[in-house]
C-alpha positions in Angstrom: 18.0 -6.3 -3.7 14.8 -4.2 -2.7 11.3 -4.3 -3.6 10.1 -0.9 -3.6 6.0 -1.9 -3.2 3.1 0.4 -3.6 1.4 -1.0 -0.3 -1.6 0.9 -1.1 -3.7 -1.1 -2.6 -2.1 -4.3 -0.8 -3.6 -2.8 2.7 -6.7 -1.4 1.1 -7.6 -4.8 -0.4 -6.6 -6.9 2.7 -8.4 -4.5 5.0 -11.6 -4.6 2.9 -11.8 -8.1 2.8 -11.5 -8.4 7.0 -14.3 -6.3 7.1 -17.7 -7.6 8.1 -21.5 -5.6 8.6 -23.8 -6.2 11.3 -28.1 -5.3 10.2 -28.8 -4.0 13.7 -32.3 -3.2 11.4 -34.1 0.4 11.6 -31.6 1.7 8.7 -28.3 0.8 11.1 -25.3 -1.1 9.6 -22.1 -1.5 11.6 -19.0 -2.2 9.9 -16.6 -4.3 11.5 -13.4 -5.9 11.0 -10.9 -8.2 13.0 -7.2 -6.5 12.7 -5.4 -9.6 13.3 -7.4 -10.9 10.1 -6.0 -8.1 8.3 -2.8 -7.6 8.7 -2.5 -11.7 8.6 -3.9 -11.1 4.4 -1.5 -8.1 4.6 1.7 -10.0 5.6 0.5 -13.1 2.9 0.4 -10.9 0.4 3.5 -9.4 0.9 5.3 -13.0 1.5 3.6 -13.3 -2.2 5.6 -10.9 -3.9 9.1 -11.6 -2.0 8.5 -15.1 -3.9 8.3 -14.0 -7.1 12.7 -13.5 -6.4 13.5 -16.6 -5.2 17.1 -16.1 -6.5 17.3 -13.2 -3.5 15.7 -12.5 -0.2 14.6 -8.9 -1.2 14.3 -6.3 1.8 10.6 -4.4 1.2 10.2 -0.3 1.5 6.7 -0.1 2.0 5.3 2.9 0.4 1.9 4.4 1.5 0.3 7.4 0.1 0.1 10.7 2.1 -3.6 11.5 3.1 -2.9 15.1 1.9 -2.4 15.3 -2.0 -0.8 18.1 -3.9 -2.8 17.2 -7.0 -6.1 18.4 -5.2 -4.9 21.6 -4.7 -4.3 22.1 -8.7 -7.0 20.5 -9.9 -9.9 20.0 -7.0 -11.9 17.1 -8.9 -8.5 14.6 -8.9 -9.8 11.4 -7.8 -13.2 12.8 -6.5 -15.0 9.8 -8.0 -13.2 7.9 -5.3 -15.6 8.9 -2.0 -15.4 5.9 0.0 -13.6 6.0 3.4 -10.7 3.7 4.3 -11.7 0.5 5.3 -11.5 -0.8 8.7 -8.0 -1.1 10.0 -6.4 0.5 7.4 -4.4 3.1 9.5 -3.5 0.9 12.3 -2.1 -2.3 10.1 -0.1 0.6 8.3 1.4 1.8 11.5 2.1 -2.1 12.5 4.1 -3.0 9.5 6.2 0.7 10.9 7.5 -2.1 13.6 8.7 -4.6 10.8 9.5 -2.4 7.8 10.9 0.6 6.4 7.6 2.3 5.7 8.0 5.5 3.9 5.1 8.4 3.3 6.3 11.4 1.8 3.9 14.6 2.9 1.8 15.6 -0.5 2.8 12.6 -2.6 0.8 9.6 -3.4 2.8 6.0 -3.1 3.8 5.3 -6.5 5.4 9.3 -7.1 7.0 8.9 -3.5 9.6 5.8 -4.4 11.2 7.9 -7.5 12.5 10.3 -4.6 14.1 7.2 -2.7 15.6 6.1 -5.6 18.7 8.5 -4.7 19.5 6.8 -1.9 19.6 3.1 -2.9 22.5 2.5 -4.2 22.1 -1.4 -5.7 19.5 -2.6 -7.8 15.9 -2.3 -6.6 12.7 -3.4 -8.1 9.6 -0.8 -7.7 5.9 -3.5 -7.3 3.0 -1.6 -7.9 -0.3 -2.9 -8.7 -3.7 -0.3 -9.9 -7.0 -0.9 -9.5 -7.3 -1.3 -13.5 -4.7 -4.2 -13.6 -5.2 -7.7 -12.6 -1.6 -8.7 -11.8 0.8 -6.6 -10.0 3.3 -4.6 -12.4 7.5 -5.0 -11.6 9.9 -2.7 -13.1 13.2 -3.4 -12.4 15.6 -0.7 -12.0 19.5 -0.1 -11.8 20.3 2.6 -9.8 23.9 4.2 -9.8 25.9 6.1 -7.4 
């Protein structure tokens, strides 16, 4: 089986938590963050899901989305409300779980449009995990793909 998981908000969440400020005082704040903090909350959460099938060691497609999005470019305000920067760590835990997993960001598409264009290519049943910032639990369809 496969997991297809919105990583997203997995790497944001983990990578926010790691983070830490310093008060240097005179209106300076430095953010800082411990990577191997980070990707350690990363790879728990992930071990996380892959329990939910005991029945089946799932392999995980990571999906990230693309920092460019096509949406932007029909209608500029599309997630303007959403100004803060990454957190700390976030681009080099993604490039890390490269070296362990089949990490997949498609150029113009955010995470959870990106898996329907894999979904050609598996060719057993895979289960897509994706998990909003307006949900408390993470969301599982399950999904039978044909040849």
């Amino acid at each position: 089986m496969k997991l297809l998981v919105d990583a997203d908000y997995v790497v944001y969440k983990c990578c926010a938590a790691a983070e830490t400020e310093i008060d240097w005082g005179d209106d300076v704040i430095l953010v800082t963050s411990k990577f191997s903090d980070a990707y350690a909350a990363v790879k728990r959460e992930l071990l996380k899901i892959i329990n939910n099938f005991l029945w089946d060691v799932p392999e995980l497609i990571l999906f990230f989305s693309d920092s460019v999005n096509f949406r932007k470019s029909i209608q500029p305000a599309y997630k303007g409300h959403r100004n803060r920067k990454k957190p700390c760590g976030y681009k080099r835990v993604i490039n890390r779980l490269k070296t362990e997993y089949e990490v997949v960001i498609m150029p113009t598409l955010e995470a959870d449009d990106a898996w329907v264009f894999m979904l050609h290519k598996i060719k057993v049943g895979a289960v897509f995990v994706h998990r909003t910032k307006t949900c408390a639990r993470s969301q599982v369809a399950s999904l039978t793909c044909q040849k």
